[in-house]
C-alpha positions in Angstrom: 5.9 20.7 12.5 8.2 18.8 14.9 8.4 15.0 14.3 8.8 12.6 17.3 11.0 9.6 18.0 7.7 7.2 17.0 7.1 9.5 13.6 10.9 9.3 12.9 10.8 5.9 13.6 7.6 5.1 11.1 9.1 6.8 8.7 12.2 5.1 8.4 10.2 1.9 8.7 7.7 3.1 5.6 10.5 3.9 3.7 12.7 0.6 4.2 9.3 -1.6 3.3 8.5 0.5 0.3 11.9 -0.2 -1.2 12.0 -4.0 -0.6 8.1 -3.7 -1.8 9.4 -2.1 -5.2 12.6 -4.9 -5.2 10.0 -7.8 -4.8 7.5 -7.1 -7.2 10.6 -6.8 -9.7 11.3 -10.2 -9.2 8.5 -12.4 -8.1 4.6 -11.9 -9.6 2.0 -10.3 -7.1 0.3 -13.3 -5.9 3.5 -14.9 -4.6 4.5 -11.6 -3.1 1.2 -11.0 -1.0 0.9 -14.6 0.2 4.8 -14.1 1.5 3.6 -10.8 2.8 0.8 -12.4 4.7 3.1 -14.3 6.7 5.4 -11.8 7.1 2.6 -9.5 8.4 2.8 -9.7 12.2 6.7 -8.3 11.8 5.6 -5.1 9.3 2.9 -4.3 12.4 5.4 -4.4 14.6 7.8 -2.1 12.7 4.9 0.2 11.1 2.7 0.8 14.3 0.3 3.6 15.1 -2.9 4.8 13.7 -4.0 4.1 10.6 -3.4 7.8 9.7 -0.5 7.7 10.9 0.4 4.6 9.0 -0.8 6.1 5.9 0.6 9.5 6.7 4.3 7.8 7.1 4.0 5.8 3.8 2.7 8.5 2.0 5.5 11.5 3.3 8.1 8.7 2.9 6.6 7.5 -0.8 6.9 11.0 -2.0 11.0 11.1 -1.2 11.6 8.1 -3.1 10.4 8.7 -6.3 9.6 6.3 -8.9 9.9 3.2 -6.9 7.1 4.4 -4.8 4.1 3.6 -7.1 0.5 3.3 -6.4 0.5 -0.5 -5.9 3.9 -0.3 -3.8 2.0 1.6 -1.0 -1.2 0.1 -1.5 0.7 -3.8 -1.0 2.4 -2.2 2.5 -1.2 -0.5 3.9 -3.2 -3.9 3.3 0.0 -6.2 4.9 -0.1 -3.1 8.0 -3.9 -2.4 8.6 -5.6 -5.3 7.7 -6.6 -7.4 10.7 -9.0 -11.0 10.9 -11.5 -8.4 12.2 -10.8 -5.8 9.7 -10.2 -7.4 6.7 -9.1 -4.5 3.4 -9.4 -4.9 -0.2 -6.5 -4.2 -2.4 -7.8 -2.8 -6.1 -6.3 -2.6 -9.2 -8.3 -0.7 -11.9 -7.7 1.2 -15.6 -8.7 3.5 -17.6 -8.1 4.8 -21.2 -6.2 8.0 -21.7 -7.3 10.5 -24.7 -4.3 9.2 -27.0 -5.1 5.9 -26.0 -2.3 4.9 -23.8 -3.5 2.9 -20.6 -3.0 3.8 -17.0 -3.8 1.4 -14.5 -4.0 2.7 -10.5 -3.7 0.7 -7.3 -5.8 1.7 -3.8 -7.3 0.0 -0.5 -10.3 0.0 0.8 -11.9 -0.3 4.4 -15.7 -1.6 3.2 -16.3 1.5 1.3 -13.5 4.1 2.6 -10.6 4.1 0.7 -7.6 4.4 3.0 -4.9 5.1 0.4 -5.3 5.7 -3.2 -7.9 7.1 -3.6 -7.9 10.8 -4.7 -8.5 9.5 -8.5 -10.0 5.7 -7.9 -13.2 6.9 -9.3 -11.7 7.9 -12.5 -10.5 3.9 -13.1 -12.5 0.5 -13.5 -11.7 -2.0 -11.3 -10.1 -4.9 -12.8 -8.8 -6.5 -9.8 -9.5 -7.0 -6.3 -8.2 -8.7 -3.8 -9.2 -9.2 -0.3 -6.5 -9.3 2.8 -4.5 -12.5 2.8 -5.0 -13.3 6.3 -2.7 -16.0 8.3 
């Protein structure tokens, strides 16, 4: 598969976000993070444009390169700030579940009313315990 100038381009920009992502969330907790996203919002549209599958397709091929600071929630923070719109606003879940040995995993996915854009290949699997709706400026 050949990659264009815009893919190349979305990449790059899916990558860069999902590092400062993984840096923020280090330092500051979530809530302060996705009300500095919000405002922030119009500029990652700007960098990260296309489709939504597109979008996705760029966060996910890049996410996949960079390892452990990729993580569910780091993607799922960068689809809501990217697709959600006043007209289309997304839902950022957090749920768990209990492993065999008793360990607990939590997961992180977004949802279009009841799509889920990202995520979701095992969101069924985990309760919710979280949800937020699109912070919206």
């Amino acid at each position: 598969m050949r990659l264009s100038i815009s893919d190349w381009r979305r990449l790059a920009a899916a990558a860069c976000s999902q590092v400062l992502t993984a840096c923020a969330l280090r330092t500051m907790p979530l809530p302060a993070l996705r009300t500095m996203f919000a405002r922030v919002r119009p500029f990652a549209r700007l960098m990260l444009k296309g489709s939504d599958e597109d979008v996705i397709w760029a966060i996910e091929a890049s996410g996949r390169r960079l390892g452990g600071l990729s993580t569910c929630l780091v993607r799922a923070i960068i689809v809501d700030m990217c697709l959600s719109t006043p007209e289309r606003p997304l839902r950022l879940t957090i749920g768990v579940r209990r492993e065999l040995v008793g360990d607990l995993q939590s997961h992180a996915w977004v949802e279009d009313r009841d799509r889920i854009l990202i995520g979701g290949s095992t969101a069924g699997e985990f309760l919710p315990l979280v949800a937020w709706d699109s912070l919206l400026t």
